[in-house]
N, CA, C and O of each residue as an XYZ file, in Angstrom:
652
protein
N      82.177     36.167    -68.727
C      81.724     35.891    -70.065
C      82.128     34.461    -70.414
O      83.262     34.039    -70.188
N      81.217     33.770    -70.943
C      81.194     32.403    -71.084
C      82.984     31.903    -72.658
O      82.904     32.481    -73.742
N      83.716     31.321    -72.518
C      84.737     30.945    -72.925
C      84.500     30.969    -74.524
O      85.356     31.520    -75.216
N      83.510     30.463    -75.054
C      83.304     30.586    -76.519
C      82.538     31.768    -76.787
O      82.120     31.961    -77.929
N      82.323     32.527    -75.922
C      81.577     33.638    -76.633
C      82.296     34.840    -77.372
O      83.347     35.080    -76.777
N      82.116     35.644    -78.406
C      82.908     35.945    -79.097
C      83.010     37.528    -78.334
O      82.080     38.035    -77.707
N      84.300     38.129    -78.541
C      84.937     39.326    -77.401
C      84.436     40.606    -77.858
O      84.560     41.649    -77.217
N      83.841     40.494    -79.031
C      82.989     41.761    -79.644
C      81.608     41.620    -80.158
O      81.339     40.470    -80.504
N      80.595     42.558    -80.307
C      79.505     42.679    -80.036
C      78.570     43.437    -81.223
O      79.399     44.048    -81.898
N      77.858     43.567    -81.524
C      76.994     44.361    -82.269
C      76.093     45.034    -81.823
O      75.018     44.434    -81.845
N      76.030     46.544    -81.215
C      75.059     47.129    -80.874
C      74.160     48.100    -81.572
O      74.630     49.059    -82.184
N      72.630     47.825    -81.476
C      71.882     48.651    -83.027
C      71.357     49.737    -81.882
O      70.883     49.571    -80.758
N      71.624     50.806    -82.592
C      70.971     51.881    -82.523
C      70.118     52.351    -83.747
O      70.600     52.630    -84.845
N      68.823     52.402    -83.432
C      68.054     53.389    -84.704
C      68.684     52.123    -85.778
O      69.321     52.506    -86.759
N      68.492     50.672    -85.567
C      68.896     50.209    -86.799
C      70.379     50.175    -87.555
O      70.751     49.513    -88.523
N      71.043     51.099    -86.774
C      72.545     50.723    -87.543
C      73.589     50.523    -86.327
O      73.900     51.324    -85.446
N      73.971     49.389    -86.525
C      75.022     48.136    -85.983
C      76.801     49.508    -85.637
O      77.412     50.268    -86.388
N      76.921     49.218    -84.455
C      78.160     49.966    -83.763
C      78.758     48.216    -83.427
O      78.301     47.251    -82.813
N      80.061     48.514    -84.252
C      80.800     46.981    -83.027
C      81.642     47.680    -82.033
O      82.254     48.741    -82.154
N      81.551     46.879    -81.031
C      81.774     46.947    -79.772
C      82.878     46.047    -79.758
O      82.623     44.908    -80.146
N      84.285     46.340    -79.328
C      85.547     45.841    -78.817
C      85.938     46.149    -77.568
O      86.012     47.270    -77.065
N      86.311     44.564    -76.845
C      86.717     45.158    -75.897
C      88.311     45.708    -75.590
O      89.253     45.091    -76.085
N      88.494     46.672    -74.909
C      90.094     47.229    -74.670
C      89.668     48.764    -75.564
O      90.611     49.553    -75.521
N      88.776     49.155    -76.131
C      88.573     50.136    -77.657
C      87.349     51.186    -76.690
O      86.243     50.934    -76.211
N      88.116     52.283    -76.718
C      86.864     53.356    -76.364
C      86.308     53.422    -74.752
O      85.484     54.140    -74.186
N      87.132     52.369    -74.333
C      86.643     51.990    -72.661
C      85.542     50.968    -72.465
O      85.005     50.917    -71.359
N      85.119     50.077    -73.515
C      84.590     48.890    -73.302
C      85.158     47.739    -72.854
O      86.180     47.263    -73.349
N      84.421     47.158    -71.744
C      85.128     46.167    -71.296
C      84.171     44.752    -71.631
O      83.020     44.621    -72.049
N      85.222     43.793    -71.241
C      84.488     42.231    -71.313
C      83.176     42.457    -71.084
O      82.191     42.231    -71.785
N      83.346     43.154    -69.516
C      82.178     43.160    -68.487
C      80.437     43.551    -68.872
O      79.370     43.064    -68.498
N      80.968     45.140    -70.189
C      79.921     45.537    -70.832
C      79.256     44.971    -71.917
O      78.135     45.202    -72.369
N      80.134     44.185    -72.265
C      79.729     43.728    -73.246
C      78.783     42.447    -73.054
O      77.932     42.177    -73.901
N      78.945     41.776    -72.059
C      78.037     40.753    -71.338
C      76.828     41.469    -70.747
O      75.676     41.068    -70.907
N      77.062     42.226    -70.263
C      75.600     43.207    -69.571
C      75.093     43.670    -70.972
O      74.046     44.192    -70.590
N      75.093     43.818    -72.086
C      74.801     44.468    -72.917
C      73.767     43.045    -74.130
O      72.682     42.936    -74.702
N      74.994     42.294    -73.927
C      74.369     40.668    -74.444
C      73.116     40.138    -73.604
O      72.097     39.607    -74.044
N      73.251     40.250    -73.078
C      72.243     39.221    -71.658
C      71.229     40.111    -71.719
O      70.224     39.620    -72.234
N      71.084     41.597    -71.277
C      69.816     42.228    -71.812
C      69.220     42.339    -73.217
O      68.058     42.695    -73.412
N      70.182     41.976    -74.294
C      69.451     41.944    -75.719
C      68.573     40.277    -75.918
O      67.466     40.078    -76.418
N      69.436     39.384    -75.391
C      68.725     38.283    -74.639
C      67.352     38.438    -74.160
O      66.293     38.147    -74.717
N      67.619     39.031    -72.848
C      66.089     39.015    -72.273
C      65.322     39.702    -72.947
O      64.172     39.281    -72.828
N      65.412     40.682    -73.694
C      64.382     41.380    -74.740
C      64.151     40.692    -75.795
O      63.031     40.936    -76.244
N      64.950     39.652    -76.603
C      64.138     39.191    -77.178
C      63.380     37.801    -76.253
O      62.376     37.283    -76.742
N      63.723     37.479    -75.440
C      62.634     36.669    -74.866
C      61.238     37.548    -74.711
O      60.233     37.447    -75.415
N      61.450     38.397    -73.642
C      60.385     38.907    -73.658
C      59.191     39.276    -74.656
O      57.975     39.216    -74.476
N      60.134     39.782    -76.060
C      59.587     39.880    -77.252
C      58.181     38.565    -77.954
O      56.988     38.497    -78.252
N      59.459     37.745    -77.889
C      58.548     36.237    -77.770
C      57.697     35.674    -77.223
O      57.078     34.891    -77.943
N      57.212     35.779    -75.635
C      56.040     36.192    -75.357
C      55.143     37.122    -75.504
O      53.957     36.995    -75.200
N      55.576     37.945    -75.901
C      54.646     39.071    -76.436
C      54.058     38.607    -77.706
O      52.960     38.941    -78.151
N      54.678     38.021    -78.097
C      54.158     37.224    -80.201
C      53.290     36.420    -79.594
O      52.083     36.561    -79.792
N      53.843     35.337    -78.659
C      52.821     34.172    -77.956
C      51.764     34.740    -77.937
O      51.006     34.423    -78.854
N      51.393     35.496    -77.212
C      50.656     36.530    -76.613
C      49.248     36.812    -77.617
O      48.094     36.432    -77.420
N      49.830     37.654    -78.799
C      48.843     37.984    -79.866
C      48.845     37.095    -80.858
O      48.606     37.499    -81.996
N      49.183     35.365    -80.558
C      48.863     34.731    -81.643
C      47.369     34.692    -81.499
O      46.741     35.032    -80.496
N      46.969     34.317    -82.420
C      45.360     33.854    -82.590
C      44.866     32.335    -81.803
O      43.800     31.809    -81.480
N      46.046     32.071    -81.737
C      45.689     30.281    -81.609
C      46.106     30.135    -80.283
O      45.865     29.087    -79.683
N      46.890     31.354    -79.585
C      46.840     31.385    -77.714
C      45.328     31.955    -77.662
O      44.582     31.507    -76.791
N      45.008     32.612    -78.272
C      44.052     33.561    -77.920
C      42.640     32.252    -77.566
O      42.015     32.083    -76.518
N      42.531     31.579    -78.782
C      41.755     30.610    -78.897
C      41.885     29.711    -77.709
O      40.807     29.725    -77.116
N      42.487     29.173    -77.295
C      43.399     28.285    -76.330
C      42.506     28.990    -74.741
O      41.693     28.546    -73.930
N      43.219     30.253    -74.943
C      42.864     30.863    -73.787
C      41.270     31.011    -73.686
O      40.862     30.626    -72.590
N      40.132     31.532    -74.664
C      39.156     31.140    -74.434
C      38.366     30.087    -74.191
O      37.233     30.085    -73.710
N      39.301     28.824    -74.697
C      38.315     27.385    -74.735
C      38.427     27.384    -73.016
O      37.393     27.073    -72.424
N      39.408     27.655    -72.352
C      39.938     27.814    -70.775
C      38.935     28.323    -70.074
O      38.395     27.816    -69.090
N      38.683     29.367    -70.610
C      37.957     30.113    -69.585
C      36.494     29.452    -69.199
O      36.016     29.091    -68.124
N      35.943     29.453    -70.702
C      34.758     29.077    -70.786
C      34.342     27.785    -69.335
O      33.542     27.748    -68.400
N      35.692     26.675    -70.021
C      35.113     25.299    -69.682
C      36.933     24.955    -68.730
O      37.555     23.997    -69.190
N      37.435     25.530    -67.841
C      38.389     25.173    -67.024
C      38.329     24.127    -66.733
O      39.453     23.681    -66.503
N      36.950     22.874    -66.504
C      37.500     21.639    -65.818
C      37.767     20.606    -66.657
O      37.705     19.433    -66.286
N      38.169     21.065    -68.163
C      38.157     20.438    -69.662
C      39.874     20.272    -69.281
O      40.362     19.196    -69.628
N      40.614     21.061    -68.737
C      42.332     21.468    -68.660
C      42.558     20.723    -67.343
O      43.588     21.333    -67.059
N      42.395     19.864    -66.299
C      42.126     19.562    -65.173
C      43.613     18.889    -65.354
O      44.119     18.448    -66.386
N      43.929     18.924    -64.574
C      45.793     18.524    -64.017
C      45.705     17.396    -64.315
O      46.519     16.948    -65.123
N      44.675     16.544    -63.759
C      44.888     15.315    -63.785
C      44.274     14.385    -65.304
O      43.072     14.331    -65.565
N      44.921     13.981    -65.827
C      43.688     13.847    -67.295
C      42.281     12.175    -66.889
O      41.114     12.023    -67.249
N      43.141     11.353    -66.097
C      42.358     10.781    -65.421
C      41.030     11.591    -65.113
O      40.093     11.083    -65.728
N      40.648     12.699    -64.351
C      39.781     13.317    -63.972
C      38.627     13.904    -64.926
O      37.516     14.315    -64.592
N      39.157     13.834    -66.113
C      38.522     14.237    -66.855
C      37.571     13.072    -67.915
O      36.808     13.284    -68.858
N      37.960     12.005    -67.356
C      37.275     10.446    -67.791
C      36.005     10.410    -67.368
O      35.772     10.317    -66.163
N      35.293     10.459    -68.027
C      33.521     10.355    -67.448
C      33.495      9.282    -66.957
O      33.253      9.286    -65.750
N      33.798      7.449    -67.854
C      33.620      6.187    -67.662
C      34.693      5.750    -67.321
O      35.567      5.508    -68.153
N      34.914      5.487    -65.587
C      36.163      4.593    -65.402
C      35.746      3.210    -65.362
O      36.619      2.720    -64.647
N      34.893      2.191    -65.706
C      34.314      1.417    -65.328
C      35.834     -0.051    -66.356
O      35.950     -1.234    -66.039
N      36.441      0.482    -67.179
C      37.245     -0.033    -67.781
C      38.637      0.463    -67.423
O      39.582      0.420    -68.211
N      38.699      0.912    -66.249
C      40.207      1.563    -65.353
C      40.576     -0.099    -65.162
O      39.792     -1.046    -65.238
N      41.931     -0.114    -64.908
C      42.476     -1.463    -64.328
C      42.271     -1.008    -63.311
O      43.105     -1.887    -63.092
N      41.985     -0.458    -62.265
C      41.932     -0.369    -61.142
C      40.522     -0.822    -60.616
O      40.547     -1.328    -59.494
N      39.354     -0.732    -61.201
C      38.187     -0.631    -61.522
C      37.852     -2.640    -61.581
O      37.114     -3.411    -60.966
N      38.839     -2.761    -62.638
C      38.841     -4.194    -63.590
C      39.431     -5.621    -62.209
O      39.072     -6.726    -61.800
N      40.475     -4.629    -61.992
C      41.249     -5.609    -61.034
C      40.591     -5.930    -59.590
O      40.559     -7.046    -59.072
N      40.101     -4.799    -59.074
C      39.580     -4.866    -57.538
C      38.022     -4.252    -57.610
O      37.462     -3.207    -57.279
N      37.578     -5.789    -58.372
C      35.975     -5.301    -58.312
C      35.385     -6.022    -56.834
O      34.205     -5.716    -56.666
N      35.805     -6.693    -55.998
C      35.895     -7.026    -55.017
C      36.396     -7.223    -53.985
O      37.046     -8.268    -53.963
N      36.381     -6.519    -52.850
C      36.943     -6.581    -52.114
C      37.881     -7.895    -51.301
O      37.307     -8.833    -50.746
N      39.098     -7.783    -51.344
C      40.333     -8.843    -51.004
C      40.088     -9.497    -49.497
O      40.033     -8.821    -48.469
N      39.920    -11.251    -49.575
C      39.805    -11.717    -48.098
C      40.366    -11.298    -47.181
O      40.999    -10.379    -47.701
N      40.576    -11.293    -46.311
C      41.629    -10.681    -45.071
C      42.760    -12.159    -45.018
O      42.686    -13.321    -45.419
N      43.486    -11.566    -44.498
C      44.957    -12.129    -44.823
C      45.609    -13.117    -43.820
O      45.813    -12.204    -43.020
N      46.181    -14.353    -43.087
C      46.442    -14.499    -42.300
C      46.549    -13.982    -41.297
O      45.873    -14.057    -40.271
N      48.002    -13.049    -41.722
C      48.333    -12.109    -40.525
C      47.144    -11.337    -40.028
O      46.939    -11.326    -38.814
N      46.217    -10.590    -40.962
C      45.432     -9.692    -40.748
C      44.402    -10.782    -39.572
O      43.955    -10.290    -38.536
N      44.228    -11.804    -39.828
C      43.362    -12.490    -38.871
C      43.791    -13.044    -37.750
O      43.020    -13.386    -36.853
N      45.242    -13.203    -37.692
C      46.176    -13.117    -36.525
C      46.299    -12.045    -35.366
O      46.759    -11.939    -34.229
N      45.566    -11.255    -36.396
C      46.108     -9.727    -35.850
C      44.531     -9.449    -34.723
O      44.388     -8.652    -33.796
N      43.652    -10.367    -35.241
C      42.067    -10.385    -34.472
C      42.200    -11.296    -33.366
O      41.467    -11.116    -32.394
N      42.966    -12.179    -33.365
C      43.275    -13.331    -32.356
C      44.164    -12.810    -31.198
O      44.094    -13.469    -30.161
N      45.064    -11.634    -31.204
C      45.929    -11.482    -30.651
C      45.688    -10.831    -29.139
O      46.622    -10.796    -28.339
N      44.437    -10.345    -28.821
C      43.659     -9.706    -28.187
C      43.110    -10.651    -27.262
O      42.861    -10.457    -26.072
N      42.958    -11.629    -27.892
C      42.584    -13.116    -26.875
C      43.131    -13.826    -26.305
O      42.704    -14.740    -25.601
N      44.519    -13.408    -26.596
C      45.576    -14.091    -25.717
C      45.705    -13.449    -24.035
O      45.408    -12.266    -23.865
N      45.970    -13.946    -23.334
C      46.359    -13.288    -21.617
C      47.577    -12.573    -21.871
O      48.242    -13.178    -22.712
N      48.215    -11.348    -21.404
C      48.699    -10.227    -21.733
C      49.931    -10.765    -21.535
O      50.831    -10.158    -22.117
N      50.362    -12.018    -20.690
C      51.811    -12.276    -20.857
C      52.285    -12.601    -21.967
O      53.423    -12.366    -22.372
N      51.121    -13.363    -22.714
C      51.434    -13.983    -24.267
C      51.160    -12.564    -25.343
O      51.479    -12.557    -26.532
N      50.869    -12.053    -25.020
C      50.456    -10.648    -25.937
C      52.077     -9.847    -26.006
O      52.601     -9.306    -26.980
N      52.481     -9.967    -24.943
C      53.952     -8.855    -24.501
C      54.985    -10.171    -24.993
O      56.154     -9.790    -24.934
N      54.904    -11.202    -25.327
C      55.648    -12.026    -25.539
C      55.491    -11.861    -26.965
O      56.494    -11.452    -27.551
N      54.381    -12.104    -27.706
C      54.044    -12.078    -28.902
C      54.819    -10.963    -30.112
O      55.370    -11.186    -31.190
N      54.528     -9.610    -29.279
C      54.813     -8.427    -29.574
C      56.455     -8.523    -29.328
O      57.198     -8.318    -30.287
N      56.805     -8.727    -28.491
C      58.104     -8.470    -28.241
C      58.795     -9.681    -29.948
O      59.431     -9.225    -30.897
N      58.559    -10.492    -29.850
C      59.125    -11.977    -30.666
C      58.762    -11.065    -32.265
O      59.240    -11.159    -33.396
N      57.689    -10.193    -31.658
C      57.324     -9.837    -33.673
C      58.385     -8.558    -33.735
O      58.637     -8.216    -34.890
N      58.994     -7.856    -32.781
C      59.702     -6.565    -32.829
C      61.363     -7.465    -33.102
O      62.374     -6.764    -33.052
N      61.496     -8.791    -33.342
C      62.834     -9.386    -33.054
C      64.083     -9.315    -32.288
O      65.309     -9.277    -32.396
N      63.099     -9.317    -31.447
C      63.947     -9.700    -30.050
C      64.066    -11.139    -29.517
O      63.071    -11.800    -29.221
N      65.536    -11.671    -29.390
C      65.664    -12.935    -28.621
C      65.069    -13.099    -27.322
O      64.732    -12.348    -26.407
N      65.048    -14.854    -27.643
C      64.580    -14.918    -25.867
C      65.143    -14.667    -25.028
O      64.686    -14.203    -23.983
N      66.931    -15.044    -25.401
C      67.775    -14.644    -24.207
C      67.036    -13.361    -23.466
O      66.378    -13.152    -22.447
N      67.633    -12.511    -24.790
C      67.353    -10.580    -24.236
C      66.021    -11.026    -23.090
O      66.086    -10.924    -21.865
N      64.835    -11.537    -23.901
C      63.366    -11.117    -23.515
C      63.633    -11.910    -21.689
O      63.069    -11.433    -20.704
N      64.451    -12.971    -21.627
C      64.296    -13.678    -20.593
C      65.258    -12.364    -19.572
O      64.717    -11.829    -18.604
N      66.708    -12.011    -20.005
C      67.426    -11.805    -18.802
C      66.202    -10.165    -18.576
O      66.256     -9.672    -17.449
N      65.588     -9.721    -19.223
C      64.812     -8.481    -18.625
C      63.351     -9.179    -17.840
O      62.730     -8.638    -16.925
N      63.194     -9.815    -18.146
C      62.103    -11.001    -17.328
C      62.848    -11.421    -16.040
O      62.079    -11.789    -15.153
N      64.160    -11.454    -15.726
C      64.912    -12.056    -15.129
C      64.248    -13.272    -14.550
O      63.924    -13.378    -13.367
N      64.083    -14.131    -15.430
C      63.941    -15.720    -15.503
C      64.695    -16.191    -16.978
O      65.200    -15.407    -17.781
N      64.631    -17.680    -17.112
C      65.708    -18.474    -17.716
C      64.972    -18.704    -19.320
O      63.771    -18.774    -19.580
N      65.779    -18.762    -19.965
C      65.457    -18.817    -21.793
C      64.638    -20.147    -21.995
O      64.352    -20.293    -23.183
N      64.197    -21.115    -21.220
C      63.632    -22.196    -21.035
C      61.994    -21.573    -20.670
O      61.082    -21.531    -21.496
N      61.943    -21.314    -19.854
C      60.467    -20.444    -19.340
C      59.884    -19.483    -20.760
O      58.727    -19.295    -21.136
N      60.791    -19.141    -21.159
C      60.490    -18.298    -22.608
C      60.041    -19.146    -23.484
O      58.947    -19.084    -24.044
N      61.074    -20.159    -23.663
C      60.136    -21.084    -24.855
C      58.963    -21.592    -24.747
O      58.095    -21.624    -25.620
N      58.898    -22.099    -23.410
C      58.015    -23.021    -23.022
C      56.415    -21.718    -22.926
O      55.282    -21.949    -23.350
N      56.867    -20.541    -22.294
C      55.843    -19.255    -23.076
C      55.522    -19.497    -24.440
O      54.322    -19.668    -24.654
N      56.430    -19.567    -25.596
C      56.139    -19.242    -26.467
C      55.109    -20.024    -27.224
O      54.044    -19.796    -27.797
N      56.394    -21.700    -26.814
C      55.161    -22.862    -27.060
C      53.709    -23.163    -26.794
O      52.996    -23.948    -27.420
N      53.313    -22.231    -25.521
C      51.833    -22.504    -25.179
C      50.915    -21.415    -25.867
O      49.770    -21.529    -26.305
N      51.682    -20.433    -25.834
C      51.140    -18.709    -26.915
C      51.094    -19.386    -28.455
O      50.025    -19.147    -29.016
N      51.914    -20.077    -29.145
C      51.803    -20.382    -30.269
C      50.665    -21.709    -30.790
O      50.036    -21.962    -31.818
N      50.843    -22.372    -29.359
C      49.273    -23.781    -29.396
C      48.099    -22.753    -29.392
O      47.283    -22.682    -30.311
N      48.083    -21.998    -28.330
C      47.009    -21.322    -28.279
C      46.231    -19.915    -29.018
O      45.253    -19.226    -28.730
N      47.310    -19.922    -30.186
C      46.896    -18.534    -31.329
C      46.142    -19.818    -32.651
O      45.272    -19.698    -33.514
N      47.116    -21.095    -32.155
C      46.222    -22.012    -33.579
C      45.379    -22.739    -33.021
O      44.640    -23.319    -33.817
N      45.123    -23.018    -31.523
C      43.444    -23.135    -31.571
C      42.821    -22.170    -31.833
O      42.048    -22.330    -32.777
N      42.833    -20.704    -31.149
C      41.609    -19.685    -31.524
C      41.295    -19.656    -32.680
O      40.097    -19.710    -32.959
N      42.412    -19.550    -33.847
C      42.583    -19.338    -34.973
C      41.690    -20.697    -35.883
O      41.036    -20.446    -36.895
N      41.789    -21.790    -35.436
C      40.785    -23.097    -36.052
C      38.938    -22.521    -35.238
O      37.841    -22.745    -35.750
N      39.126    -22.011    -34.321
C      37.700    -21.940    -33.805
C      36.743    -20.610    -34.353
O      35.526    -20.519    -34.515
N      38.016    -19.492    -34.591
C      37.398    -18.692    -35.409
C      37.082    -18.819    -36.557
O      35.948    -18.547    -36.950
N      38.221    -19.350    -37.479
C      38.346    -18.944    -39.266
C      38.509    -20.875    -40.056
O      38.850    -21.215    -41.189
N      38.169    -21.567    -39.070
C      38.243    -22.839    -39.214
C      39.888    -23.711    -39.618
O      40.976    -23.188    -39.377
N      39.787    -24.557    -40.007
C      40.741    -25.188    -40.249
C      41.351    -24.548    -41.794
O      41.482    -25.498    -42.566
N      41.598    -23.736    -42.197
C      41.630    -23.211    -43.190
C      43.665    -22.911    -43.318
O      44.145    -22.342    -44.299
C-alpha cells in the first residue's frame, strides 16, 4: 500500500458506508488495497461506459464510419493540394549531380590498379599500410596516386568540362 494512503477504507454496501480498519475484525493492509484498486477499476470502467453513451462519441463514431479516410493517421494525407508543401516549393527541380556523385561516374574508367588504390585511400587507409600489403615501397604508392589523381581530372574536364 502506497505510504500516503490512508490505513482505513470505506466500503458501500446497498449504499451504506462500513469503515474498514486495519488490525479490526481480521482486516488487513493487504485487503484493504485489493478492495481500493478494484473500486478504482470500476469506476474506470464506469467511465467508459459514460464515454460510451455520450451523444457526441456516438456522433464521432458515425462521422468514422461513414467517411474513415477523413481520420487518416497522417493529417498530411488528408491535404487534397500539396502544391504549396515546402517540400513541393523547395525541390521543384531536380538537384545537379554533385562532384563526388560525378567522380563516382569517372571511377570506372580508371585501370583497376587505380580503382583498388582509389577505394582503398577513400576507406582511409595509409600508404604505408596500402604499400607494405602491396609489398612494394610508399614511394610507388604516391607516385600511383599522383598519376590516378592527374588522370580522374582529365576524365573529369573531358566529361563535365572545366567546371
Amino acid at each position: 500500500m502506497a505510504k500516503d494512503a490512508k490505513a482505513e477504507f470505506y466500503y458501500y454496501i446497498n449504499g451504506k458506508p462500513y469503515l474498514l480498519t486495519p488490525g479490526k475484525d481480521g482486516i488487513t493492509e493487504e485487503t484493504i488495497t485489493v478492495l481500493r484498486d478494484s473500486y478504482q477499476a470500476e469506476r474506470l470502467n464506469n467511465r467508459y461506459e459514460d464515454e460510451i453513451q455520450d451523444p457526441r462519441f456516438k456522433f464521432s463514431k458515425t462521422l468514422y464510419e461513414r467517411n474513415p479516410q477523413a481520420f487518416a493517421d497522417d493529417p498530411i494525407d488528408s491535404i487534397s493540394d500539396l502544391s504549396q508543401s515546402p517540400e513541393a516549393v523547395l525541390f521543384k527541380e531536380e538537384l545537379p549531380p554533385s562532384i563526388r556523385d560525378r567522380v563516382h561516374e569517372i571511377i570506372p574508367l580508371l585501370i583497376s590498379e587505380q580503382q583498388e588504390l582509389y577505394w582503398r585511400l577513400s576507406e582511409g587507409r595509409k600508404l604505408i599500410d596500402i604499400a607494405k600489403e602491396e609489398g612494394t615501397t610508399d614511394n610507388a604508392i604516391r607516385s600511383r596516386r599522383r598519376k590516378m589523381i592527374k588522370r580522374i581530372q582529365t576524365l573529369y574536364a573531358e566529361k563535365f568540362g572545366d567546371a
